[in-house]
Backbone as CSV, one residue per row, in Angstrom:
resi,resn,N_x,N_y,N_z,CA_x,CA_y,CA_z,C_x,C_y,C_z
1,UNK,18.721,-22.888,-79.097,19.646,-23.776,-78.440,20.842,-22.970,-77.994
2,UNK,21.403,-23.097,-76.936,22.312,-22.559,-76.040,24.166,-23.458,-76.765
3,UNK,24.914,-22.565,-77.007,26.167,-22.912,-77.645,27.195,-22.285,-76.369
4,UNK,26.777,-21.031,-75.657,27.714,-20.373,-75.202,28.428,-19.274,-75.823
5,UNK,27.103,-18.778,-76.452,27.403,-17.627,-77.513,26.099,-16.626,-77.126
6,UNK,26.269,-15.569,-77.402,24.966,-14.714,-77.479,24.772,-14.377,-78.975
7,UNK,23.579,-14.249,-78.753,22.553,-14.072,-79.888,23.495,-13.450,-81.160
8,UNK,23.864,-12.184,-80.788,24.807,-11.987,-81.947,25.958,-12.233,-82.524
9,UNK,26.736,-13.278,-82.074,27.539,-14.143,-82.319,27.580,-15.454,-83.395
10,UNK,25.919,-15.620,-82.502,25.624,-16.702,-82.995,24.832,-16.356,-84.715
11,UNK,24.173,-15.289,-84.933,24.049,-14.763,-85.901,25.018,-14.461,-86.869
12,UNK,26.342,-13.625,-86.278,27.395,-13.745,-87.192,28.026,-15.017,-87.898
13,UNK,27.781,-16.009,-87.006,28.526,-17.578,-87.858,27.554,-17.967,-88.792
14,UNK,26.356,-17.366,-88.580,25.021,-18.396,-89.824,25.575,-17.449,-90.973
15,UNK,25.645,-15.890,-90.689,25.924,-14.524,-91.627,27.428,-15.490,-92.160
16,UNK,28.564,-15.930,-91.700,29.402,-16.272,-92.181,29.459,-18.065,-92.905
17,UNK,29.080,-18.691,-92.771,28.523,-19.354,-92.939,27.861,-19.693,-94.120
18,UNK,26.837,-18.683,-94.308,26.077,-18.485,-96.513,27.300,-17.894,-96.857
19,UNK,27.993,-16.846,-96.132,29.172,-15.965,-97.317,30.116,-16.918,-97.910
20,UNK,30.520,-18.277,-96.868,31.335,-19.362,-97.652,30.895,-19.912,-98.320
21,UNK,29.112,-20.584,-98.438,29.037,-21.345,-98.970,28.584,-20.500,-100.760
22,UNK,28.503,-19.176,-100.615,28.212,-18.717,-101.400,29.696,-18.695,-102.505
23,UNK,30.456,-17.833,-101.795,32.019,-18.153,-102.019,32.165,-18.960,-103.034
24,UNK,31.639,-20.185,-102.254,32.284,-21.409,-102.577,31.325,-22.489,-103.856
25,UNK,30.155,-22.327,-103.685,29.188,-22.980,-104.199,29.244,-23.433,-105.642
26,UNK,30.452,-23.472,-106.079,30.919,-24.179,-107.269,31.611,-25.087,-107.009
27,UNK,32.065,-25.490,-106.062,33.195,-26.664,-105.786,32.176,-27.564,-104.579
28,UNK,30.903,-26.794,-104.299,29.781,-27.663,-103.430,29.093,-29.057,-104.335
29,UNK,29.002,-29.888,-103.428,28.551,-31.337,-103.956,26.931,-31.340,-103.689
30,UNK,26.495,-32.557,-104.262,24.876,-32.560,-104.076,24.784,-32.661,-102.516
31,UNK,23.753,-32.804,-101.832,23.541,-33.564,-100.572,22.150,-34.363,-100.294
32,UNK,21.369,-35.028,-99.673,20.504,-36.047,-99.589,19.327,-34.959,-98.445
33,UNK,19.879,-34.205,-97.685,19.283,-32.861,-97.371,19.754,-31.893,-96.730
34,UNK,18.960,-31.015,-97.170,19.946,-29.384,-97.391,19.649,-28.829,-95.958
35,UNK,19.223,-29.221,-95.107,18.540,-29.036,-93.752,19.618,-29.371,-92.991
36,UNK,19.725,-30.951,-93.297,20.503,-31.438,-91.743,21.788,-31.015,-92.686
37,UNK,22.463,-30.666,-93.851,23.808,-29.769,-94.436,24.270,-28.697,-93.538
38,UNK,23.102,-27.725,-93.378,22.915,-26.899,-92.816,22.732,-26.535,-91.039
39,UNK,22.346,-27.593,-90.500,22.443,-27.880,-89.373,23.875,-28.068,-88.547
40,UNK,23.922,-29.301,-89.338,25.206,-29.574,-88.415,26.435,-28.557,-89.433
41,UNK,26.153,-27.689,-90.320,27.184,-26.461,-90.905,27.156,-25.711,-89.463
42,UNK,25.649,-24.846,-88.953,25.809,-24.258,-88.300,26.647,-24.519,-86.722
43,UNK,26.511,-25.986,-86.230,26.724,-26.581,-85.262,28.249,-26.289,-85.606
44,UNK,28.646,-26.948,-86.052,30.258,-27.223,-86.702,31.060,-25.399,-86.623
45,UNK,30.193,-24.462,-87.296,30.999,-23.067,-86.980,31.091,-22.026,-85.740
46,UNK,29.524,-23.186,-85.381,29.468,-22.570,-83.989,30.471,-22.525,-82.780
47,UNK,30.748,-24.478,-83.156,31.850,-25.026,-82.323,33.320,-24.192,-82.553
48,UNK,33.341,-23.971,-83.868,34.891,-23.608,-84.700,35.003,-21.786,-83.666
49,UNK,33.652,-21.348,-83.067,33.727,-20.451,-82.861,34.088,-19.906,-81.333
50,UNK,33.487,-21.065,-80.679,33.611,-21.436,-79.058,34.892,-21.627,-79.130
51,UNK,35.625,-22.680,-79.889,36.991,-23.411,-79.348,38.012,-21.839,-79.811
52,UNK,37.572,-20.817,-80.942,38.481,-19.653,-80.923,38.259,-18.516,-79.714
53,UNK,37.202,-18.541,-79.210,36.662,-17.344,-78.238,37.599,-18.114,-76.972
54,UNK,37.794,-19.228,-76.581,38.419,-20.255,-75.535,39.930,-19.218,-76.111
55,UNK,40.118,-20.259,-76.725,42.297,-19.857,-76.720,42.484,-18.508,-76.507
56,UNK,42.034,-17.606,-77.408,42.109,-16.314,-77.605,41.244,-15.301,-77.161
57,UNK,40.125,-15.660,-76.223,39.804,-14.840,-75.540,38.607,-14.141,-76.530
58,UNK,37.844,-12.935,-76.144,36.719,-11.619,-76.851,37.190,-10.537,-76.542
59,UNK,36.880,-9.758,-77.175,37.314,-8.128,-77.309,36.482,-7.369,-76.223
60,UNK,35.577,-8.286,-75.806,35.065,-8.125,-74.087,34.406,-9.264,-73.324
61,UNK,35.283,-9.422,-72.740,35.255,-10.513,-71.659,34.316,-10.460,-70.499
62,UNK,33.566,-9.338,-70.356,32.402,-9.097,-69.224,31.284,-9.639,-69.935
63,UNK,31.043,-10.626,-69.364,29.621,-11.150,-70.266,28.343,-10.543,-69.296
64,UNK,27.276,-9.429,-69.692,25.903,-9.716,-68.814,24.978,-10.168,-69.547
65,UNK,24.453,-11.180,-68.639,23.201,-11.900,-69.294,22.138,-11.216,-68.253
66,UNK,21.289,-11.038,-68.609,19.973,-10.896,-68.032,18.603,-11.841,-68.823
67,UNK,18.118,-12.600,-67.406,17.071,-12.833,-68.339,15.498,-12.341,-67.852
68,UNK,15.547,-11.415,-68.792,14.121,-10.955,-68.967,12.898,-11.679,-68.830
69,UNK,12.842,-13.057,-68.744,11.691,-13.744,-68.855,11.459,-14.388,-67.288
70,UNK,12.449,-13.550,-66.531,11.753,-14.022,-65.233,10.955,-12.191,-64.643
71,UNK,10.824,-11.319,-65.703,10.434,-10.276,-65.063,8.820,-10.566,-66.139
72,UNK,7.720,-10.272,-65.055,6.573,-9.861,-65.792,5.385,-9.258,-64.658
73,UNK,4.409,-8.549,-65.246,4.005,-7.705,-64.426,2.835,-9.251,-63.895
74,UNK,2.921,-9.473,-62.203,1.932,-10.458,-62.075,0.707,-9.281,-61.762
75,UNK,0.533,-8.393,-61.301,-1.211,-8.068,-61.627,-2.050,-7.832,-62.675
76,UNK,-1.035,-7.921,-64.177,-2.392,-8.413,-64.821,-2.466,-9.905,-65.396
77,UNK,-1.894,-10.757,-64.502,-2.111,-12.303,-64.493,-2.998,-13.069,-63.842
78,UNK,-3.863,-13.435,-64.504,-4.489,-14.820,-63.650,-3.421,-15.127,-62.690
79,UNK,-4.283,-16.274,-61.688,-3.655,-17.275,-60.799,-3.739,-18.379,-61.727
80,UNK,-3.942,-18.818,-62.636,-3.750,-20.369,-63.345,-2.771,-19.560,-63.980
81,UNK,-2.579,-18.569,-64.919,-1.963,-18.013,-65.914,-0.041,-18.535,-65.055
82,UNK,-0.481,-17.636,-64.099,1.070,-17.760,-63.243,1.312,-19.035,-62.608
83,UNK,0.281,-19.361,-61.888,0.839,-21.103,-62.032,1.498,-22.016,-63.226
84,UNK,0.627,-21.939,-64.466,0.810,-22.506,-65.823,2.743,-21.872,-66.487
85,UNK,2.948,-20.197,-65.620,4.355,-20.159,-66.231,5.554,-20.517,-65.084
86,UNK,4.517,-21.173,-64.107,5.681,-21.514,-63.251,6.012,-23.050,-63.419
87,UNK,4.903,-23.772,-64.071,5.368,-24.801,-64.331,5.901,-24.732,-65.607
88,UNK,6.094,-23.788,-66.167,6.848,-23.979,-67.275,8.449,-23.415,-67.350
89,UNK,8.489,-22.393,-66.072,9.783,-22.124,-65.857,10.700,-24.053,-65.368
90,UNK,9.556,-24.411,-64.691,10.271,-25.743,-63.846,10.576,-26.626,-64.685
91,UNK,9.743,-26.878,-65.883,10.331,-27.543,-67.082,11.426,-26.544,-67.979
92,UNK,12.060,-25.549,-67.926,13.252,-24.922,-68.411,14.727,-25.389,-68.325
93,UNK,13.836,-25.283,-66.096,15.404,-25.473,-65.551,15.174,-26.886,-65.398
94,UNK,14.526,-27.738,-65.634,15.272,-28.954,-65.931,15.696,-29.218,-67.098
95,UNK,15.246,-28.841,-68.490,15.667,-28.660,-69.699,17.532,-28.147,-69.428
96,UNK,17.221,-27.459,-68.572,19.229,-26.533,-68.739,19.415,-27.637,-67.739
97,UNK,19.157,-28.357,-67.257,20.191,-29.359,-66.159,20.676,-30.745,-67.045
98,UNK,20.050,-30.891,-67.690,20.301,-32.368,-68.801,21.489,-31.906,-69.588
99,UNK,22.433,-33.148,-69.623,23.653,-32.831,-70.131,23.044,-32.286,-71.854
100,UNK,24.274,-31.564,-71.981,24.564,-30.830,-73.429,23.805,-31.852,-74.717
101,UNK,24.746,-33.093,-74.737,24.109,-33.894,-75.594,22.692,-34.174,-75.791
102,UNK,22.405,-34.385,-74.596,20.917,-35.026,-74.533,19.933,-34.089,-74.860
103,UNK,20.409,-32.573,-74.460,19.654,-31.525,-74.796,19.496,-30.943,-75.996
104,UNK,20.779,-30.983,-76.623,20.790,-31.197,-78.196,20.024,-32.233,-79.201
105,UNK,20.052,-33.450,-78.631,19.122,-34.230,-79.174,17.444,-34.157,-79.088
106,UNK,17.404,-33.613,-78.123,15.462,-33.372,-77.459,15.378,-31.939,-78.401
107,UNK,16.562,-31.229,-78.758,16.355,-29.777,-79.303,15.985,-30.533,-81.049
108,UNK,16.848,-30.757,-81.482,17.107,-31.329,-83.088,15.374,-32.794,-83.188
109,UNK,14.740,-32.987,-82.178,14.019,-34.297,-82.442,12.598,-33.500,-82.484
110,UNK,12.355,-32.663,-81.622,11.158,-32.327,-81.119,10.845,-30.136,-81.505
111,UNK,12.097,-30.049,-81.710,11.799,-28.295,-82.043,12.109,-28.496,-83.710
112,UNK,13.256,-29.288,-84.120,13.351,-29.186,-85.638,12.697,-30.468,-86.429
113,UNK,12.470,-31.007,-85.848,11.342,-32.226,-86.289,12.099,-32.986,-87.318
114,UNK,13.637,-33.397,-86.210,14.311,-34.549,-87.633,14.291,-35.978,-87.156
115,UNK,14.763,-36.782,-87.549,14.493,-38.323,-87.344,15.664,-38.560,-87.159
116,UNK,15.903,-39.675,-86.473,16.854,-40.189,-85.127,18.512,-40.339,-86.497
117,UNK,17.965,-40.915,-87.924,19.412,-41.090,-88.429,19.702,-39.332,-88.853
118,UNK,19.055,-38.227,-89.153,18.967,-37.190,-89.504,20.012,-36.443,-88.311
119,UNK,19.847,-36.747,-86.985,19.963,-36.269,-85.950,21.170,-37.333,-85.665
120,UNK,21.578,-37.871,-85.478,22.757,-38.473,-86.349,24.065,-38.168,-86.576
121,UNK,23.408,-38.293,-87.931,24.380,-36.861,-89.039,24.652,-35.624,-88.466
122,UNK,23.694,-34.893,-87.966,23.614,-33.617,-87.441,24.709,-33.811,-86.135
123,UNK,24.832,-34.733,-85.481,25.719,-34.087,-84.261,26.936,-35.187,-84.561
124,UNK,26.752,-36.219,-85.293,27.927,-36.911,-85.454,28.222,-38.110,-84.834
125,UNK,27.075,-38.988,-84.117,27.333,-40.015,-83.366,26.071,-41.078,-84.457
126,UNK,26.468,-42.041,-83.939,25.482,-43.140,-84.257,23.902,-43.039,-84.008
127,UNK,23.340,-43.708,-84.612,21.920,-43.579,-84.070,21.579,-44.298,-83.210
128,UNK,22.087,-45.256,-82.793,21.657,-46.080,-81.311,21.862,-45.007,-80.104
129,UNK,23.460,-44.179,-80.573,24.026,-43.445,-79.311,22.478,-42.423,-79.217
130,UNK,21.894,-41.794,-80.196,21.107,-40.674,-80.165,19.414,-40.914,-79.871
131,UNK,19.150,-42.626,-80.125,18.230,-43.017,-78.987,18.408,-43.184,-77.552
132,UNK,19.556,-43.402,-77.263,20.290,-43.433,-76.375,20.028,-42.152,-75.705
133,UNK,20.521,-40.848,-75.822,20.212,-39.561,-75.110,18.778,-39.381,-75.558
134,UNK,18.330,-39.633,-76.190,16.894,-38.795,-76.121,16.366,-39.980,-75.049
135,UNK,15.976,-41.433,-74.987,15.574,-41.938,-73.730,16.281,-41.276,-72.631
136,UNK,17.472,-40.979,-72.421,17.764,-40.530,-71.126,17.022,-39.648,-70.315
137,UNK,17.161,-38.302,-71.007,16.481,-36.920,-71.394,15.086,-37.052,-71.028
138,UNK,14.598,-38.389,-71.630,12.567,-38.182,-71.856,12.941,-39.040,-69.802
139,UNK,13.040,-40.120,-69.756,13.248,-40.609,-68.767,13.980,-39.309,-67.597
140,UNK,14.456,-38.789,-67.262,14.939,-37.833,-66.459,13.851,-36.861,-66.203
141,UNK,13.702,-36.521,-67.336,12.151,-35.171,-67.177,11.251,-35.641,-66.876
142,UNK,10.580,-37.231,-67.436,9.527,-37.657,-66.495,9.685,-38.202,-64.896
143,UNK,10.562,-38.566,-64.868,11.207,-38.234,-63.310,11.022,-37.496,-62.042
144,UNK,11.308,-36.385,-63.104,11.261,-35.090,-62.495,9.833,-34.598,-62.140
145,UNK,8.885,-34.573,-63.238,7.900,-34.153,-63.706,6.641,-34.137,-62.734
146,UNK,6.632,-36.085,-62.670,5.620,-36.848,-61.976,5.106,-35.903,-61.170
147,UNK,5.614,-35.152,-59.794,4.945,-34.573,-58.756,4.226,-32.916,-59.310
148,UNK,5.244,-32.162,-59.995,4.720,-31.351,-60.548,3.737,-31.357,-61.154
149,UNK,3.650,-32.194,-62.130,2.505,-32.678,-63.083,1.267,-32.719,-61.970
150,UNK,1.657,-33.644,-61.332,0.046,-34.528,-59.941,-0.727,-33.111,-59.084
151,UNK,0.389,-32.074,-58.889,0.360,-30.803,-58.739,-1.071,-29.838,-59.096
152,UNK,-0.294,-29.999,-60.468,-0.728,-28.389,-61.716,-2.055,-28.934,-61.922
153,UNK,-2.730,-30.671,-62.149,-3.689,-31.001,-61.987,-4.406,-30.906,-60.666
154,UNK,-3.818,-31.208,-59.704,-4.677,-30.521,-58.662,-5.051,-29.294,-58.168
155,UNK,-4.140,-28.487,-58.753,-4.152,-27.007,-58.916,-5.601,-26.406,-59.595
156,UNK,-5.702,-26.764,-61.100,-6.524,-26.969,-61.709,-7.653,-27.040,-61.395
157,UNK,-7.849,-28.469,-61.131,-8.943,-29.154,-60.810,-9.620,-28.593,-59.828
158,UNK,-9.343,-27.497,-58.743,-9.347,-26.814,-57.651,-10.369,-25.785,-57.840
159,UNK,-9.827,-25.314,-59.020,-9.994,-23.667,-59.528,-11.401,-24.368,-60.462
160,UNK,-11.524,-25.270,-61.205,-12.672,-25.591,-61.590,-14.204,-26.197,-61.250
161,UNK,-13.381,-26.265,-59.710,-14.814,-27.105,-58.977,-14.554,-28.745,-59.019
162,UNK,-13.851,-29.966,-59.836,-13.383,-30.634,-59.954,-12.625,-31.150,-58.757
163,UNK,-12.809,-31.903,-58.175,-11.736,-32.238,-56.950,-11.123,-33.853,-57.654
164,UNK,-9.955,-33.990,-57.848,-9.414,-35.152,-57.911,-9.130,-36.111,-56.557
């Protein structure tokens, strides 16, 4: 999940993060689960970490991102192979176009496999609000989807002799 941190940043707050709770782990209370504790811990230092990099700036301010996953060698790819990652690039960038929330919620429901009051807790809103973005989210991508989808099956179906 995307915070607005790179990878090693985001590693340093989980690294900081056990050192408190280790620190601290005598004055720690029970909890009901140590997962979503831990979740919305990481969420919470992540944030504590964005809103300090904001006021005060990084010790380097040139950010390069590269992303590597649009480079791959296509001659030793199938034609379904590269079709199959182009429809999966197209489900990415609609994944990065859905607001923050909603993407957080489709991230916490379906990659960490928690349940709507779990997910909740984890970002801090109600659970109506967090059925709320995940219908948005599922509704938007199928939206989107429909023609692509009608597509990759006819694509398919092409390459197999199959005519729809």
């Amino acid at each position: 999940m995307k915070f607005g941190l790179d990878e090693a940043e985001v590693q340093d707050c989980i690294q900081d993060l056990f050192l408190d709770l280790w620190q601290n782990r005598g004055r720690l209370g029970d909890t009901a689960s140590v997962k979503n504790y831990l979740l919305k811990s990481v969420r919470n230092r992540i944030i504590d970490c964005i809103r300090h990099k904001q006021r005060y700036g990084t010790e380097n301010d040139l950010s390069w991102q590269i992303n590597f996953s649009d480079f791959h060698t296509v001659e030793k790819e199938w034609i379904e192979k590269e079709h199959l990652s182009a429809v999966g690039r197209q489900l990415h960038q609609y994944m990065e176009e859905l607001p923050k929330r909603e993407k957080e919620a489709l991230y916490l429901r379906y990659y960490e496999n928690l349940s709507l009051p779990e997910i909740a807790e984890v970002m801090g809103v109600n659970r109506q609000s967090v059925a709320n973005f995940l219908q948005k989210a599922l509704h938007k991508l199928r939206s989107r989807w429909a023609l692509p989808l009608i597509a990759l099956f006819n694509f398919l179906s092409f390459f197999s002799g199959n005519r729809v």
